[in-house]
N, C-alpha and C positions, 0 to 999 in steps of 0.2 A: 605552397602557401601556408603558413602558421594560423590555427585558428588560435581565439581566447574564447576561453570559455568559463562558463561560470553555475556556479551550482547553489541556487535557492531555495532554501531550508524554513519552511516556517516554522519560527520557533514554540515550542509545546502546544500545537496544534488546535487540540482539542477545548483546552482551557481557554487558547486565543481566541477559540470561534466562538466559544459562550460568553466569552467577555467582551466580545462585536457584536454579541446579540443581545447583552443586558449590559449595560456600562455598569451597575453597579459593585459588579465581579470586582473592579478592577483594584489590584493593590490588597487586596484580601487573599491570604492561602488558600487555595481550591484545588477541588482534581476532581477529574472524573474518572465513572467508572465504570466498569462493563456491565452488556444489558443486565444481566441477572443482578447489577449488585455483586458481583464476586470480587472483584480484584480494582486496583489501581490500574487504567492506563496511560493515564497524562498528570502531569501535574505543574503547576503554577511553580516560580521561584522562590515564592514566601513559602511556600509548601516542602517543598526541596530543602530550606534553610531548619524546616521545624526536625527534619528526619526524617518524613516520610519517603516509603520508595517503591520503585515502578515495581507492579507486580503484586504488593502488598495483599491479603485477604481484606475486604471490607472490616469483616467482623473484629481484623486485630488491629486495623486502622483506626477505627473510628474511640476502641478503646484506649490507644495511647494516644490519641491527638485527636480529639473531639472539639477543638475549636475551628480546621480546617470545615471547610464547607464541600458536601461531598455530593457530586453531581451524576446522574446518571446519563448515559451517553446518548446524545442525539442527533443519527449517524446522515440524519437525511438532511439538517444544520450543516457538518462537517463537509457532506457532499456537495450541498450548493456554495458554500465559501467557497470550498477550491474552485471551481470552477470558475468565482469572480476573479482568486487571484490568478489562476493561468492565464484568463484574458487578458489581466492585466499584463504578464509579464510578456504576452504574445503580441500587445501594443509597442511594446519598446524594442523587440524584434520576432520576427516570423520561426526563425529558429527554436524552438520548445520542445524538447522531450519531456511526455509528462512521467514522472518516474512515480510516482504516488500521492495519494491527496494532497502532501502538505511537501513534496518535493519535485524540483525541476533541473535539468539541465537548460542552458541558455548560451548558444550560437553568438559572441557577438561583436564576431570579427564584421570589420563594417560598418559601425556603428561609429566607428572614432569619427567616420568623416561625417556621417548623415548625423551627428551631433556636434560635431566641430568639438571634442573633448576625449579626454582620455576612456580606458577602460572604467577604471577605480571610480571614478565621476558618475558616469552611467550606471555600476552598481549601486551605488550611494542614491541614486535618484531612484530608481527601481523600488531600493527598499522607503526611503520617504514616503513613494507614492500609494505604497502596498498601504502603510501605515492613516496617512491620511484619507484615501480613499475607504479601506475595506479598515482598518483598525484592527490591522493584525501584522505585528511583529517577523521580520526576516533576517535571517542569517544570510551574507553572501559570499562563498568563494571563489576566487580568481585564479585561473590558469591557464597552460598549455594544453591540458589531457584533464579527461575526464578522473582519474583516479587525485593529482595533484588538486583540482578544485572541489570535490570532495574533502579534499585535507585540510584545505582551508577554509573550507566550509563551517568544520570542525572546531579551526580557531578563531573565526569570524563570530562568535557566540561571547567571547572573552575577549573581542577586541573592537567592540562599538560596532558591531555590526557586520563591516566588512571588514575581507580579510585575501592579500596577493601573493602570490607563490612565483614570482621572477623567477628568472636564468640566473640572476644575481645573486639573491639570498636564496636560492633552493638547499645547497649544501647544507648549509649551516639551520634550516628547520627540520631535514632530514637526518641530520645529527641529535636533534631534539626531540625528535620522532619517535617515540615507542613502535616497533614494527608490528603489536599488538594491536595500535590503532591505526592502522593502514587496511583503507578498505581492500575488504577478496585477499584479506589474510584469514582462513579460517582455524579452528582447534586443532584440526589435524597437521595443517601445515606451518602452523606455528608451533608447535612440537618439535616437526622436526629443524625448522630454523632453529629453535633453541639449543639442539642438540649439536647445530655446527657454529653455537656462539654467534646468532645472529641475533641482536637484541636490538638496533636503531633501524630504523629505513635507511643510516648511511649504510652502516653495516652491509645491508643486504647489495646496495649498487654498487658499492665498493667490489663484490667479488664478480668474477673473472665470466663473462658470459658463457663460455660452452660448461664451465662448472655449475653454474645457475641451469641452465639446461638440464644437464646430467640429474641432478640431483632434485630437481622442482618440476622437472616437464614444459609444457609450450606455456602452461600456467605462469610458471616462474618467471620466465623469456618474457614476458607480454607485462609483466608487474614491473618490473625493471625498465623496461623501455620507458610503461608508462610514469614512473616514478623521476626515472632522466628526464623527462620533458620530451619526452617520445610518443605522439600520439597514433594510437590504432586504431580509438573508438572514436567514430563520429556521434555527431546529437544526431539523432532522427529523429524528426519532428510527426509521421504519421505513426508512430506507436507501430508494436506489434499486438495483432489480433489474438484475445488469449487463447487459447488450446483447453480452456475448463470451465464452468463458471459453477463456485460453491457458494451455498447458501443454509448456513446454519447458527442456530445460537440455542444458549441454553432455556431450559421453561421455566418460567416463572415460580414455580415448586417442583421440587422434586415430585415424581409419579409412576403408580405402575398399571394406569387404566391405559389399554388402548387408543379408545376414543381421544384423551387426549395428547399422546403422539400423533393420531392420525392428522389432527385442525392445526397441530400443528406443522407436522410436513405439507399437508395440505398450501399453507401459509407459504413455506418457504419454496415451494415448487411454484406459485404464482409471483413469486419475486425474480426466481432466477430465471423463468419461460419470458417474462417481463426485460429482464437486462438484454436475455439473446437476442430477443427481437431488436431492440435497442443495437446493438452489437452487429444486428444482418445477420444471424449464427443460427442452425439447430442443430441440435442434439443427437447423435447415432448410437450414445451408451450413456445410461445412466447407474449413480450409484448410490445408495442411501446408508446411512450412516447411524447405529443409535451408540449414546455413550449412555454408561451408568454411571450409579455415584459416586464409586470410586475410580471413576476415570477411565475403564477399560470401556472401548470402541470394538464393535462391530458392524461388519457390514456387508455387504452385499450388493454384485450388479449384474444388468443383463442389458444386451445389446439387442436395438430397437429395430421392428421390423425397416421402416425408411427414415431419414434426419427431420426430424420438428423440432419446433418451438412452442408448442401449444399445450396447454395443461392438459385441455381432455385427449391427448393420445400421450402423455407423458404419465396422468395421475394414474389409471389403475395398475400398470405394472410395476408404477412406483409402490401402489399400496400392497402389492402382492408381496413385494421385497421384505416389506415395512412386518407384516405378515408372518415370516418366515424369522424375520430376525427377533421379532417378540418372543418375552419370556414373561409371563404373569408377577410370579414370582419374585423377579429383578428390579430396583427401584432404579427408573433411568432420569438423569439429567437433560439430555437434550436430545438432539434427531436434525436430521441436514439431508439437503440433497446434493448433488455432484452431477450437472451434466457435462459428460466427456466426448472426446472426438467431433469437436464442433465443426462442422462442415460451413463454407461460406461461401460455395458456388449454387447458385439460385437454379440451375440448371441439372438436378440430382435426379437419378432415375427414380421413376416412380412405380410404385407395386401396380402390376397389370388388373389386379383383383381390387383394387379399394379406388373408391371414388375422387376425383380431383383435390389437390388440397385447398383448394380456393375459397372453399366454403369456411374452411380452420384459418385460414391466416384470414380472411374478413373477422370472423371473431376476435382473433388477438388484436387486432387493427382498432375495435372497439373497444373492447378491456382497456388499452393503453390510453384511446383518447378518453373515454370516460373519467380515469384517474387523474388524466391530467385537466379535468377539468373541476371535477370536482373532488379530488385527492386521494394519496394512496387509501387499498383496500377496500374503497368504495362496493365494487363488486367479490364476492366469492361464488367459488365453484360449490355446488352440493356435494 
C-alpha cells in the first residue's frame, strides 16, 4: 500500500511564536536571539530582505542594522506553541512524528476518504488552520517518502505554502535539484558525489544501482530509493526515547568565580532531572561541561552508583566534577550538564546498602507539581 506523506515546517519559528504572542511584531523585521544575546537564531522575512543572517554576532548585527528589533529567546513560549501546533496537526490525523519544535512528519494516507478530498486540499487546510488558529505560518510538503516531502517542503516556502512531489513531475524537479539540497546529503558525501559528476538529484538516480552501492554504501542505496519514490522510512508517531538529556547555556557575563558556575549548573541540573522525570528516564552517567571564552570545552564524567532522576543524588557528584574542571585563572562562558545512559525500566536493581528510593522520587513528584503550579524555578536546591 503507498503511503503519502507530508512534512510540516513552521515557518521561521521563533519569530512566528513572538509574533502569536504579541501581534504587534507582525510585518516589522525582527529576530531573535540566543539567551546570552550572542548570535542570531531566527529571523523574520523583512529581516532576511534587510541582510541580516542566521548566525550573525549581536554585537555586529545590531551595528549594521539597528532598525530590526532584536528579541531575546523565550524558549518556554517556543515550547508551548509547538505543542498547540502538534495537536493540531494530530487533529487532522493520528499519524505524527514529532521531528522537532517547529517540524513534523504526517501520515495521511486515508484521509482522502475520511475527508472526501484530495491529498494537496488537506494540506492546504492543515496549514489555514495552523494559521487561523495558533497564528503561525506552515510550509507543507507532499509525497511518497519521507526524503521526497522533505524536498518539497523546501519548495513549499516559494510556492504559497504547499508544495507536491508526483510520480509525474518527480523527474523533472529532481533535475532542478541541487543534490546539495537533498536532505542526508552531508559535506563528506557530497564531495565525493562531486567527484563522480553528480551535481542534480537526477544525476544521482540516474546511476546504475550496484554502482551507487559500491561507491555510497547502504546510505547511498536507501537515498535513491528514497528519492525514486521508494519508501523505507515510515512516520512513527510514538517518537523515540532520547538516549541523553543536555542542558546548557551560556551566563549572563562572562566569569571566573566558582560560586557562579556552581548556581549555575545548580539551575541546569534542576531542568534536566525535571525533563527525565517527564521523560520516565534516570540517569546512570553524568557529564558536565564548562566552555571558556574562547570556546574551548572541557569536561568530565562519572558513572552513578544506581539510575536517578533526582537532583539530590545527581547534584554533589555533579559539583565534584564541576570541581575538578575548574580553573580560577580562566574566564568561562558557560557550564551544562549531560545526563547519559538514560534507563527506562522502572524495575532497576537497587544498591542493597542505600535506603528505598521512594523517599527521592516523592520529592521530585513535588518539585514538579509545585512548578507547575506555581511556575518554573519556584523551588531551588541549597
Amino acid at each position: 500500500m503507498k503511503h503519502y506523506l507530508a512534512l510540516a515546517d513552521c515557518d521561521c519559528f521563533f519569530v512566528s511564536a513572538e509574533r502569536a504572542f504579541n501581534r504587534k511584531l507582525e510585518n516589522r523585521p525582527v529576530a531573535v536571539l540566543s539567551n546570552n544575546d550572542g548570535c542570531v537564531v531566527s529571523r523574520s522575512k523583512e529581516a532576511k530582505a534587510l541582510g541580516l543572517k542566521m548566525g550573525e554576532p549581536y554585537f555586529m548585527a545590531k551595528q549594521r542594522l539597528p532598525d530590526i528589533l532584536y528579541v531575546r529567546a523565550n524558549h518556554d513560549l517556543y515550547q508551548a506553541t509547538s505543542h498547540k501546533v502538534m495537536a493540531l496537526f494530530k487533529s487532522f490525523t493520528p499519524e505524527v512524528e514529532v521531528c522537532s519544535v517547529d517540524e513534523a512528519f504526517l501520515d495521511l494516507t486515508g484521509t482522502k476518504l475520511l475527508y472526501k478530498q484530495n491529498y494537496i486540499k488537506t494540506a492546504r487546510d492543515i496549514r489555514q488552520a495552523a494559521w487561523d488558529k495558533l497564528h503561525i505560518p506552515v510550509s507543507i510538503g507532499l509525497s511518497t517518502t519521507k526524503t521526497l516531502a522533505k524536498l518539497a517542503s523546501d519548495k513549499a516556502k516559494d510556492a504559497g505554502g504547499v508544495f507536491a512531489i508526483g510520480a509525474a513531475e518527480r523527474r523533472k524537479i529532481l533535475a532542478q535539484t541541487l543534490i546539495s539540497d537533498v536532505s542526508g546529503v552531508g559535506k563528506k558525501l557530497l564531495a565525493q558525489m562531486r567527484e563522480e559528476c553528480i551535481f542534480t538529484a537526477l544525476d544521482f538516480v540516474m546511476r546504475p544501482d550496484y554502482w551507487i552501492k559500491a561507491q555510497f554504501g547502504a546510505h547511498g542505496a536507501d537515498l535513491k530509493n528514497e528519492l525514486s519514490g521508494i519508501a523505507l522510512f515510515k512516520v512513527t508517531p510514538e517518537g523515540k526515547a532520547p538516549l541523553s538529556i543536555q542542558q546548557t547555556s551560556a551566563l549572563k557575563e562572562f566569569s571566573r568565580a566558582l560560586e557562579v558556575l556552581q548556581a549555575e549548573l545548580r539551575r541546569h541540573i534542576h531542568a534536566a532531572c525535571r525533563k527525565a522525570r517527564r521523560e520516565g528516564a534516570k540517569a546512570t552517567t553524568i557529564e558536565v561541561m564548562l566552555r571558556t571564552k574562547d570556546f574551548r570545552v572541557v569536561t568530565r564524567k562519572e558513572k552513578l552508583p544506581f539510575p536517578t532522576s533526582e537532583e539530590t543524588e545527581i547534584l554533589p557528584p555533579a559539583m565534584r566534577l564541576l570541581a575538578a574542571l575548574y580553573t580560577p585563572a580562566v574566564v568561562w562562558r558557560s557550564t551544562g550538564i549531560t545526563l547519559a545512559g538514560l534507563s527506562y525500566d522502572a524495575g532497576e536493581q537497587q544498591d542493597l546498602f542505600r535506603q528505598t528510593a521512594k523517599s527521592d522520587d516523592r520529592l521530585g513528584k513535588v518539585l514538579d507539581e509545585l512548578e507547575a503550579k506555581f511556575g518554573k524555578d519556584i523551588v531551588h536546591l541549597g
